[in-house]
NUNUKOL-746732 format. One line per field, with one value per residue: residue in three letters; x, z, y of N, C-alpha, C in turn; residue number from 1. Coordinates in nm, 3 decimals, decimal comma, padded with zeros to 5 digits, m for minus. Example, Ala and Ser with C-alpha at 12.3 -4.5 7.8 and 13.67 -1.06 7.14 Angstrom:
BEGIN
code	(ALA SER)
nxx	(01,319 01,285)
nzz	(00,780 00,708)
nyy	(m00,569 m00,225)
caxx	(01,230 01,367)
cazz	(00,780 00,714)
cayy	(m00,450 m00,106)
cxx	(01,320 01,290)
czz	(00,780 00,787)
cyy	(m00,330 00,003)
pos	(1 2)
END
This chain:
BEGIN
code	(UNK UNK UNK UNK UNK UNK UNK UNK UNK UNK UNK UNK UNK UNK UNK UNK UNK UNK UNK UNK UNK UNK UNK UNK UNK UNK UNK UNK UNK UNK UNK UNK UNK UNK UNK UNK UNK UNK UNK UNK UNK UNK UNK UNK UNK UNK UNK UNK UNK UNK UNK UNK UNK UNK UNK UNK UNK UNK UNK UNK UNK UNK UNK UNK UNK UNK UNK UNK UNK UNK UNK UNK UNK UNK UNK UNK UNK UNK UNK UNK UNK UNK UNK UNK UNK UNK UNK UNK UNK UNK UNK UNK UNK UNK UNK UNK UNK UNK UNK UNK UNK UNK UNK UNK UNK UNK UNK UNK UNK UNK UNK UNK UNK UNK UNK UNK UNK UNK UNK UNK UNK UNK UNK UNK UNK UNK UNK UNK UNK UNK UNK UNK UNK UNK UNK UNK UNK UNK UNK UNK UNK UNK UNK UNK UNK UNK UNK UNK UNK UNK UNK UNK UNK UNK UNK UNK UNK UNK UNK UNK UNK UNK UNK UNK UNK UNK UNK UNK UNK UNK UNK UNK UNK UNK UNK UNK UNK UNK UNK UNK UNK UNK UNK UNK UNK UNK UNK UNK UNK UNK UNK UNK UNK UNK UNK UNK UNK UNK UNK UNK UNK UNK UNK UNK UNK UNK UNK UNK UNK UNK UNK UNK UNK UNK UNK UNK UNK UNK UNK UNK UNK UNK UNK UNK UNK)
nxx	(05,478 05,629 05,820 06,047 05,961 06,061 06,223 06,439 06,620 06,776 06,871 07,112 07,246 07,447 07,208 07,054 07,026 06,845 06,706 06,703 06,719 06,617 06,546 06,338 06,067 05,894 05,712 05,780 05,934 06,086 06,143 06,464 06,561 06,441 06,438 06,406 06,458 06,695 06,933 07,149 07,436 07,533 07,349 07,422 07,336 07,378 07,246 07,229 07,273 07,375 07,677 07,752 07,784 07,966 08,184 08,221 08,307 08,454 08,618 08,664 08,542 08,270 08,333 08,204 08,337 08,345 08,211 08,021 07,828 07,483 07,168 06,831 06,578 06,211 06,246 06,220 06,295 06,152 06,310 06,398 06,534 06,557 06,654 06,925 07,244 07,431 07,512 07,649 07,463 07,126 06,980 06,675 06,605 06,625 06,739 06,709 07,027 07,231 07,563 07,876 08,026 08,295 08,512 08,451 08,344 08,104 07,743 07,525 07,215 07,213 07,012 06,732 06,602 06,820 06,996 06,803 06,824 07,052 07,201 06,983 06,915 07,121 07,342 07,511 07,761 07,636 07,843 07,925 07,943 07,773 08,062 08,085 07,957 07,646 07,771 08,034 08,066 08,043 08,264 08,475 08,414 08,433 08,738 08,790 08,762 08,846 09,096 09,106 09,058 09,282 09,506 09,441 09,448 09,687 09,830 09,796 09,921 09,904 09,721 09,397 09,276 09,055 09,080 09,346 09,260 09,087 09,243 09,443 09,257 09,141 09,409 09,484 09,246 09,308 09,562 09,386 09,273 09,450 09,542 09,742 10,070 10,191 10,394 10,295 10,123 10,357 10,313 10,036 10,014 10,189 10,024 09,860 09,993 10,041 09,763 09,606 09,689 09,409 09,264 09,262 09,092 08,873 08,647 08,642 08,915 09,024 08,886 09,017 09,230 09,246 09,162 09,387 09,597 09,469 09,543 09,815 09,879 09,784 09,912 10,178 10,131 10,151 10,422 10,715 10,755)
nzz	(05,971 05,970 06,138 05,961 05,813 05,836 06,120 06,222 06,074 06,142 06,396 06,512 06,462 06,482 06,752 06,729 06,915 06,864 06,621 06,610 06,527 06,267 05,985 05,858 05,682 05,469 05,221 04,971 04,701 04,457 04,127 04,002 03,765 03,661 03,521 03,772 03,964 04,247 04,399 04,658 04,685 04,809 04,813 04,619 04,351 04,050 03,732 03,388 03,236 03,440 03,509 03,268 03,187 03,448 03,346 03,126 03,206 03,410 03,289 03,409 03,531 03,789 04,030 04,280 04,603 04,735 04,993 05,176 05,174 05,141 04,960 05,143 04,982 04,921 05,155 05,130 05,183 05,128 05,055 05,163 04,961 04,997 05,223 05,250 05,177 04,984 04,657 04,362 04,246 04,412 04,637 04,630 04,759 05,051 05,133 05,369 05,487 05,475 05,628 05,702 06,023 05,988 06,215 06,463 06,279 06,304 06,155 06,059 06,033 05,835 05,879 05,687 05,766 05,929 05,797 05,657 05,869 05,942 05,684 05,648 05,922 06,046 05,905 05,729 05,491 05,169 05,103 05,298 05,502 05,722 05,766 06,032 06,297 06,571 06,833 06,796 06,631 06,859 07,031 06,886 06,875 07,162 07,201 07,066 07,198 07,416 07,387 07,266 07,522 07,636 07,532 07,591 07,855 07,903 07,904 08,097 08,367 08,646 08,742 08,878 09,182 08,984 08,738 08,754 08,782 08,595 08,361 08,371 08,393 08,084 07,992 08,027 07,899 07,592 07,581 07,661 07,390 07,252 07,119 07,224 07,329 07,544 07,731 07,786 08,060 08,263 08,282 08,347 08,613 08,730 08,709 08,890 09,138 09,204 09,302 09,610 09,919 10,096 09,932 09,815 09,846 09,683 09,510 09,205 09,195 09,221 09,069 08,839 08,897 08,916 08,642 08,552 08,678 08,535 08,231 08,272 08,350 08,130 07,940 08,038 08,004 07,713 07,697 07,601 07,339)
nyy	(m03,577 m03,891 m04,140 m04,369 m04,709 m04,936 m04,912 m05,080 m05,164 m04,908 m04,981 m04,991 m04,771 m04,390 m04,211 m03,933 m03,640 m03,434 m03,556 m03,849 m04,206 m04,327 m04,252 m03,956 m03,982 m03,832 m03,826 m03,731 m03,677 m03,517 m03,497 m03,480 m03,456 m03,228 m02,895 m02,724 m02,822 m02,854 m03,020 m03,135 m03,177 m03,354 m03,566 m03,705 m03,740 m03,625 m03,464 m03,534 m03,309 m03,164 m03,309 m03,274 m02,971 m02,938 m03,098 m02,916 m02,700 m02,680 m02,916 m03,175 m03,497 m03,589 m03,829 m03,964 m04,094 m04,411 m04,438 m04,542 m04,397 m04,280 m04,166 m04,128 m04,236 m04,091 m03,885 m03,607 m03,276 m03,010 m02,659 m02,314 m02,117 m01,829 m01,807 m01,921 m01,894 m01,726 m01,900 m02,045 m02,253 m02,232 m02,430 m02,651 m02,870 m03,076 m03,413 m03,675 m03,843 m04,082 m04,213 m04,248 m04,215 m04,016 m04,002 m04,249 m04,467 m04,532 m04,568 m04,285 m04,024 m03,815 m03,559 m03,438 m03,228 m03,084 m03,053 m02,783 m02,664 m02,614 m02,460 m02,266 m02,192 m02,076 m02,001 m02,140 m02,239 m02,346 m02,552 m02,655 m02,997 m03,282 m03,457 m03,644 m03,798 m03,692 m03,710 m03,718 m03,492 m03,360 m03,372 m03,255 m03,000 m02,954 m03,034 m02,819 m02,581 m02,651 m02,619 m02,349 m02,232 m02,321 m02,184 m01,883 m01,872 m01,974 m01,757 m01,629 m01,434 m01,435 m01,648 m01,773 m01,984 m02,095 m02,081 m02,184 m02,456 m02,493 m02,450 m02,723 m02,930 m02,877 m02,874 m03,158 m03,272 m03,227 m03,371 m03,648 m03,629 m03,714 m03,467 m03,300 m03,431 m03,726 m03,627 m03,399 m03,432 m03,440 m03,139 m03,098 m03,187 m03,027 m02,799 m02,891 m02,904 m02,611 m02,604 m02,415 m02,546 m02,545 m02,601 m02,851 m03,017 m03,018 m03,152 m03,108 m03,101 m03,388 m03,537 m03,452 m03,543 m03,827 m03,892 m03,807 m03,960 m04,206 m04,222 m04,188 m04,404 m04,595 m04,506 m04,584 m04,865 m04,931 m04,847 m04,670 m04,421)
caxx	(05,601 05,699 05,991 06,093 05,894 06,192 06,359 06,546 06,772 06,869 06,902 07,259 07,320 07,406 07,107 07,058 06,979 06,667 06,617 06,674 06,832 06,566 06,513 06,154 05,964 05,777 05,657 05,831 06,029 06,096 06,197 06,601 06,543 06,323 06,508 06,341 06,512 06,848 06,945 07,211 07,580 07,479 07,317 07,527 07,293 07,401 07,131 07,309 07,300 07,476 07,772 07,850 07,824 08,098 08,295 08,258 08,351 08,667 08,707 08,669 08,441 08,247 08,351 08,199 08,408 08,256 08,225 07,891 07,743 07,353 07,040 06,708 06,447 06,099 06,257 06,282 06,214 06,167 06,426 06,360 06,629 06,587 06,712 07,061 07,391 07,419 07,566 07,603 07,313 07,038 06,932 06,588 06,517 06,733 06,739 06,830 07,168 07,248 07,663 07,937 08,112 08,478 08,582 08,386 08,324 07,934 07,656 07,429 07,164 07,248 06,941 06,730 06,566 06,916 07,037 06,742 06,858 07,245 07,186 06,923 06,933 07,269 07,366 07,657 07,697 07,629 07,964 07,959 07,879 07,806 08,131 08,069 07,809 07,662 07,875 08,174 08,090 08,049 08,348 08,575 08,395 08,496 08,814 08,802 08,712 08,989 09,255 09,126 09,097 09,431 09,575 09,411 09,492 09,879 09,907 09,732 10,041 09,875 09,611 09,328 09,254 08,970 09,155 09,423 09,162 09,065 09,395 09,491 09,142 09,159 09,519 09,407 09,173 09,387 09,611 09,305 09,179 09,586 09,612 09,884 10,189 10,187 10,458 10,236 10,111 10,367 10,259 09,931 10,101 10,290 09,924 09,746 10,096 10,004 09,632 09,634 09,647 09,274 09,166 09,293 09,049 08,762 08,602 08,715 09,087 09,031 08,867 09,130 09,430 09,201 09,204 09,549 09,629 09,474 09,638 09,946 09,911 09,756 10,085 10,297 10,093 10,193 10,552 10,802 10,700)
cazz	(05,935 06,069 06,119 05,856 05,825 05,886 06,194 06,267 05,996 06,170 06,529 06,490 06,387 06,640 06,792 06,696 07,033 06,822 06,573 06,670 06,468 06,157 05,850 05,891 05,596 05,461 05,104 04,920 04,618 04,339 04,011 03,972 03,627 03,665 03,594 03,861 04,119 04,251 04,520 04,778 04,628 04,922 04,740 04,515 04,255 03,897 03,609 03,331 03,237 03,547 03,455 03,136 03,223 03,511 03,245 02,992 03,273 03,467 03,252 03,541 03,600 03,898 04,088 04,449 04,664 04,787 05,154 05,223 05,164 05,016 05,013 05,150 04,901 05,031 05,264 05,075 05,260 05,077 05,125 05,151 04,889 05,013 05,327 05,229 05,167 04,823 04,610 04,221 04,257 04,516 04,681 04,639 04,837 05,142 05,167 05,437 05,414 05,535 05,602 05,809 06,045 05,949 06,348 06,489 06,172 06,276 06,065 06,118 05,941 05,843 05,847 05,582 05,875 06,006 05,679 05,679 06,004 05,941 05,571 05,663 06,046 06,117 05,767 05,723 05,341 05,112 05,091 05,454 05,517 05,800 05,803 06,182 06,359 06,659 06,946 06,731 06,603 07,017 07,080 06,778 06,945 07,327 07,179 06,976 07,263 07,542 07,323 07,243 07,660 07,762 07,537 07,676 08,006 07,865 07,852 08,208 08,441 08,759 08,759 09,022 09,163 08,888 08,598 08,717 08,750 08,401 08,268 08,391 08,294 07,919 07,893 08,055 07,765 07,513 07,643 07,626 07,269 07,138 07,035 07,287 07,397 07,683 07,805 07,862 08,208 08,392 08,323 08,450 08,765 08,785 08,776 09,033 09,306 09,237 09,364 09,737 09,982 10,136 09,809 09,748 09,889 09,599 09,419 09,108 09,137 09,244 08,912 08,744 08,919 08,891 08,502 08,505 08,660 08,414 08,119 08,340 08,339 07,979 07,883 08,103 07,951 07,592 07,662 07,581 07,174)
cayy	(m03,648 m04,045 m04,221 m04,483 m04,812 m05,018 m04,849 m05,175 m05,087 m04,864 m04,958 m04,944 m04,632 m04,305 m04,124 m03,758 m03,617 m03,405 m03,590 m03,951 m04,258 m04,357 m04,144 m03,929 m03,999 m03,764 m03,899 m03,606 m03,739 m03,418 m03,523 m03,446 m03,420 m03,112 m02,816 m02,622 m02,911 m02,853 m03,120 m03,103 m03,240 m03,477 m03,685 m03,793 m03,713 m03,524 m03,474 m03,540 m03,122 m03,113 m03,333 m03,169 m02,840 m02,955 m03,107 m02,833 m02,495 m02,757 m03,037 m03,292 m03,559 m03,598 m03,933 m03,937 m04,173 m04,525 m04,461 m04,602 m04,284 m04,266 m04,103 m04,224 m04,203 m04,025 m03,816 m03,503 m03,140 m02,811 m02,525 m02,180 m02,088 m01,711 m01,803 m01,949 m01,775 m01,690 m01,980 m02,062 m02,304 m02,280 m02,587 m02,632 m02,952 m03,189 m03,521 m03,746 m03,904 m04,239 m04,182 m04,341 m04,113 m04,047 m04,072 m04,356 m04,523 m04,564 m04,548 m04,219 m03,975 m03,618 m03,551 m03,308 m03,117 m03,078 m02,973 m02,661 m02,546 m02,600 m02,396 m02,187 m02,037 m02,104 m01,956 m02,236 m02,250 m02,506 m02,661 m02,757 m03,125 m03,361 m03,597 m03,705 m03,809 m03,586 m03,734 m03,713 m03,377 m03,242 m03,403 m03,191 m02,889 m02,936 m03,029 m02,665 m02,487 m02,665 m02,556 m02,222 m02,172 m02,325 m02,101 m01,781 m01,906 m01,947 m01,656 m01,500 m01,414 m01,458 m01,728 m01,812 m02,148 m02,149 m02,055 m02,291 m02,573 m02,546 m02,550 m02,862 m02,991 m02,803 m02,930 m03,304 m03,309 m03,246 m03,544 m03,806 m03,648 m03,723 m03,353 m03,320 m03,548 m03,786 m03,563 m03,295 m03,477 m03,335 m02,972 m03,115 m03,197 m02,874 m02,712 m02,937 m02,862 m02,511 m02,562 m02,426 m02,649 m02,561 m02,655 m02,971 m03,178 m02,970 m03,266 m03,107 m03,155 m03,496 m03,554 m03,423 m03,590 m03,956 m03,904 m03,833 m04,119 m04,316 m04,148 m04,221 m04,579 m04,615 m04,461 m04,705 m04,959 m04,865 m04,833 m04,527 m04,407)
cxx	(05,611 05,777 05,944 06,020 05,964 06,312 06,456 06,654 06,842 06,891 07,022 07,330 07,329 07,270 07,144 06,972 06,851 06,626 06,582 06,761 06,762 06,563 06,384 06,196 05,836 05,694 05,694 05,929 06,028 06,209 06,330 06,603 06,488 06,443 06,514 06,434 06,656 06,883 07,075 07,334 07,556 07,507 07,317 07,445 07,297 07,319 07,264 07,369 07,404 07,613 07,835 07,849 07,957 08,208 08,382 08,338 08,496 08,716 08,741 08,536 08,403 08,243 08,314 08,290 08,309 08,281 08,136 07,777 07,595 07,202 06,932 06,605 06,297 06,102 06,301 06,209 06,223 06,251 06,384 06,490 06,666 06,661 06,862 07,143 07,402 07,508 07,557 07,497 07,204 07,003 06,745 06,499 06,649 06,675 06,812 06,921 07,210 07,435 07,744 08,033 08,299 08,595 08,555 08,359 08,145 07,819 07,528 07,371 07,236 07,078 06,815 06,656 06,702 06,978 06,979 06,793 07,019 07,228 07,095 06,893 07,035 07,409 07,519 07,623 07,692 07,713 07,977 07,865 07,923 07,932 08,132 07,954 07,792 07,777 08,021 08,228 08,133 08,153 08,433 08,531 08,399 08,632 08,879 08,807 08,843 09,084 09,231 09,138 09,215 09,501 09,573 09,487 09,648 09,950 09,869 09,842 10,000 09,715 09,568 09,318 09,178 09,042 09,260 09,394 09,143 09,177 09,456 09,381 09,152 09,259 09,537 09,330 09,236 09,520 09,495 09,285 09,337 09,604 09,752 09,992 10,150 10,255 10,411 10,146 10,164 10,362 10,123 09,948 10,176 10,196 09,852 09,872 10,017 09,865 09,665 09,605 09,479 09,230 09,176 09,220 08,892 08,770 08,644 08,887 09,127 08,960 08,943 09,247 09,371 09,191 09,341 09,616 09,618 09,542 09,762 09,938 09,836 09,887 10,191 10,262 10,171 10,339 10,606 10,755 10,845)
czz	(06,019 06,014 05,999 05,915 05,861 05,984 06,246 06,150 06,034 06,321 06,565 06,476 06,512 06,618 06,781 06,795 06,973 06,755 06,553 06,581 06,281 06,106 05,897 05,733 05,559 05,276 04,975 04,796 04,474 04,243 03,972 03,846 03,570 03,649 03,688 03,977 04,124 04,401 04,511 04,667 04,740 04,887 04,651 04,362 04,145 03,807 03,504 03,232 03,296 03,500 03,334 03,134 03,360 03,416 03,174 03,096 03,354 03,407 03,356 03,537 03,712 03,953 04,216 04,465 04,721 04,897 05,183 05,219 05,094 05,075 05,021 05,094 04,998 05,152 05,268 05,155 05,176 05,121 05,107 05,107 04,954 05,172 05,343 05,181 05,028 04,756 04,445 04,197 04,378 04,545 04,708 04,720 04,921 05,143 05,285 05,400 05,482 05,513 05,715 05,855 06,047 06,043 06,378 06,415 06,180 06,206 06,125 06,021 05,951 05,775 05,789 05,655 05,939 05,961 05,648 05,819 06,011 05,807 05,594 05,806 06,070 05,986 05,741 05,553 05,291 05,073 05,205 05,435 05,630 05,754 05,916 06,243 06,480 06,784 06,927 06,695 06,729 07,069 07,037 06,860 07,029 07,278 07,152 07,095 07,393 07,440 07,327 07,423 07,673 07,675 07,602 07,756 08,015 07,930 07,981 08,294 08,551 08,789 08,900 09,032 09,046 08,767 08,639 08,706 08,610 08,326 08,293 08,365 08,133 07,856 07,895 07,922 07,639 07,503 07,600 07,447 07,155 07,058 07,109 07,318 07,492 07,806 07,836 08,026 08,317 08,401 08,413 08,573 08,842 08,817 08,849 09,140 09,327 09,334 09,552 09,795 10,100 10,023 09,757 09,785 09,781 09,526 09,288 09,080 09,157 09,166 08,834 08,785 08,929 08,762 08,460 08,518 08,564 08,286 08,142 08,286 08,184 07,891 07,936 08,063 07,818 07,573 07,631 07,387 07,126)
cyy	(m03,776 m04,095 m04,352 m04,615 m04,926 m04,970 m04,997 m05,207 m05,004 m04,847 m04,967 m04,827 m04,527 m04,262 m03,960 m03,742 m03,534 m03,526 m03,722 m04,059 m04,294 m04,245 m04,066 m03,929 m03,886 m03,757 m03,764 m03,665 m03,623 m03,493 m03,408 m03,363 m03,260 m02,995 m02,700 m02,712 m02,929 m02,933 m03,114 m03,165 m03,344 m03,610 m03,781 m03,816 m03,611 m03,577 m03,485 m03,415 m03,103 m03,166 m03,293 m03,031 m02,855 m02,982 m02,966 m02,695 m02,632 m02,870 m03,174 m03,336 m03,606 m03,699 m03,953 m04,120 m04,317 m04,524 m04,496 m04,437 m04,300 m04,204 m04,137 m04,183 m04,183 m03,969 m03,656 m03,388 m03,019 m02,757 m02,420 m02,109 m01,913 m01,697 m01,844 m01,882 m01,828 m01,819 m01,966 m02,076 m02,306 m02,391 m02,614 m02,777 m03,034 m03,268 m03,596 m03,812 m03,967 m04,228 m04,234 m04,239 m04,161 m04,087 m04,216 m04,483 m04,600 m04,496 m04,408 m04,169 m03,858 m03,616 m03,398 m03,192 m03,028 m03,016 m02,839 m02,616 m02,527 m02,433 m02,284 m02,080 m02,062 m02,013 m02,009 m02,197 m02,391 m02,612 m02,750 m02,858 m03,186 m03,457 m03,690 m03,672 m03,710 m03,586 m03,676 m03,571 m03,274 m03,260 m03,305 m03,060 m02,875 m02,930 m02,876 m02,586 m02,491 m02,615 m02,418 m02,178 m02,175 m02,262 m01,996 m01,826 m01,932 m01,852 m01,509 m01,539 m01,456 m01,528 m01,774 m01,937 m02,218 m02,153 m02,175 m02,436 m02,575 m02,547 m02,637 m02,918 m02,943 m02,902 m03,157 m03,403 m03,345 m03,341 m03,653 m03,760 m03,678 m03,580 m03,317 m03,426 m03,541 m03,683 m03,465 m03,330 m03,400 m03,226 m02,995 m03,123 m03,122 m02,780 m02,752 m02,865 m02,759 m02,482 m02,534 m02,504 m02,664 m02,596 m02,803 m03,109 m03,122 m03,109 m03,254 m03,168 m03,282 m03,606 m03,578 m03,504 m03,771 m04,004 m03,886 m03,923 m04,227 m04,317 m04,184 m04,397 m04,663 m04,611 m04,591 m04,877 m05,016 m04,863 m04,675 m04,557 m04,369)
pos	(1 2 3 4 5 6 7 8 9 10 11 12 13 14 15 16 17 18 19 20 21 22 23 24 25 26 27 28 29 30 31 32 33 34 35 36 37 38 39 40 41 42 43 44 45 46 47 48 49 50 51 52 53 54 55 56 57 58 59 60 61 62 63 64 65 66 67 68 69 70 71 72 73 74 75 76 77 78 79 80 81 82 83 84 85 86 87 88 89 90 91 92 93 94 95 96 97 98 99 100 101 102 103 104 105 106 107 108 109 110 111 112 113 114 115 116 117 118 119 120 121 122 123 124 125 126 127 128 129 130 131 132 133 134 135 136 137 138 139 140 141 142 143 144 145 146 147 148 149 150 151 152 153 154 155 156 157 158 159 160 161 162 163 164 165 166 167 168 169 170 171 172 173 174 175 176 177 178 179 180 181 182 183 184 185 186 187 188 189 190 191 192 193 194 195 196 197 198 199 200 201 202 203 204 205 206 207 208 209 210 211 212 213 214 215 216 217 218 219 220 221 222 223 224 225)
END
């Protein structure tokens, strides 16, 4: 397999920590038409079978949206249909997909290696789709994960210095990522007092109370909402 002949198309785009920022190329192009070939909803490609059998079972035609979305020709990978979670149609080949993430609004691949290991060991189904690029995606999942702690941690009656470290980091987070109010700060500040005072010189909480600050004065920047 090699990368795309024109990677300065896409030196713009994010980096996929595997699989990098150009398309791979692997000279693979299956005829749509075929009805042995069932390609990804991805790709924004319907045989014209396909569209009237959508019509004829919901009466709707299929309009994909103009977001810069498209798929890069000669970059098609086989699927191992027996390995995916049961669907109407099997997917019998991925393509890479040239797509603009919905956070960031930068240009990345979802790419069709990425797509066999999302669909096939990870056993996502075939509805799920990259909308965000990787950064964007690891971000939504720290995010996922500080919330699901600082609830736990809500809800523990008698917390240790560690546990109360991460909930003022957890809930910190959720302050910079705008899932919480500004006004949640001063709980942050109600769980640094708590830290004992032999601890207060730990490099961690002096992390934490140097990002709060800034958050502090981002806010005072900004004005009252």
């Amino acid at each position: 397999m090699k990368r795309h002949r024109c990677p300065e198309r896409y030196a713009e785009h994010v980096e996929h920590p595997r699989y990098g920022k150009a398309p791979h190329v692997t000279g693979v192009d299956p005829n749509p038409d075929d009805p042995a070939v069932h390609l990804h909803w991805n790709t924004r490609y319907l045989t014209e079978a396909q569209l009237r059998r959508i019509e004829r079972t919901t009466g709707w035609h299929p309009v994909f949206p103009n977001d810069g979305t498209r798929m890069v020709p000669g970059t098609a990978v086989a699927a191992d249909v027996s390995r995916q979670t049961p669907a109407t149609v099997a997917i019998t080949h991925y393509y890479d997909i040239d797509k603009v993430c919905r956070d960031c609004r930068r240009r990345f691949i979802f790419f069709a290696q990425e797509q066999k290991h999302w669909y096939e060991d990870l056993g996502f189904p075939l509805e799920a789709d990259a909308v965000r690029c990787p950064p964007c995606r690891k971000r939504m999942q720290d995010i996922g994960r500080a919330r699901k702690r600082y609830e736990q941690l809500s809800h523990v009656a008698s917390r240790s210095f560690e546990e109360t470290l991460e909930m003022a980091g957890s809930c910190l987070m959720l302050i910079e990522a705008a899932v919480f109010h500004q006004r949640q700060t001063e709980h942050v500040r109600t769980l640094l007092k708590r830290v004992p005072e032999e601890a207060k010189g730990d490099r961690r909480v002096a992390e934490i109370t140097a990002r709060l600050m800034t958050v502090e004065a981002e806010a005072r920047k900004r004005g009252p909402k």
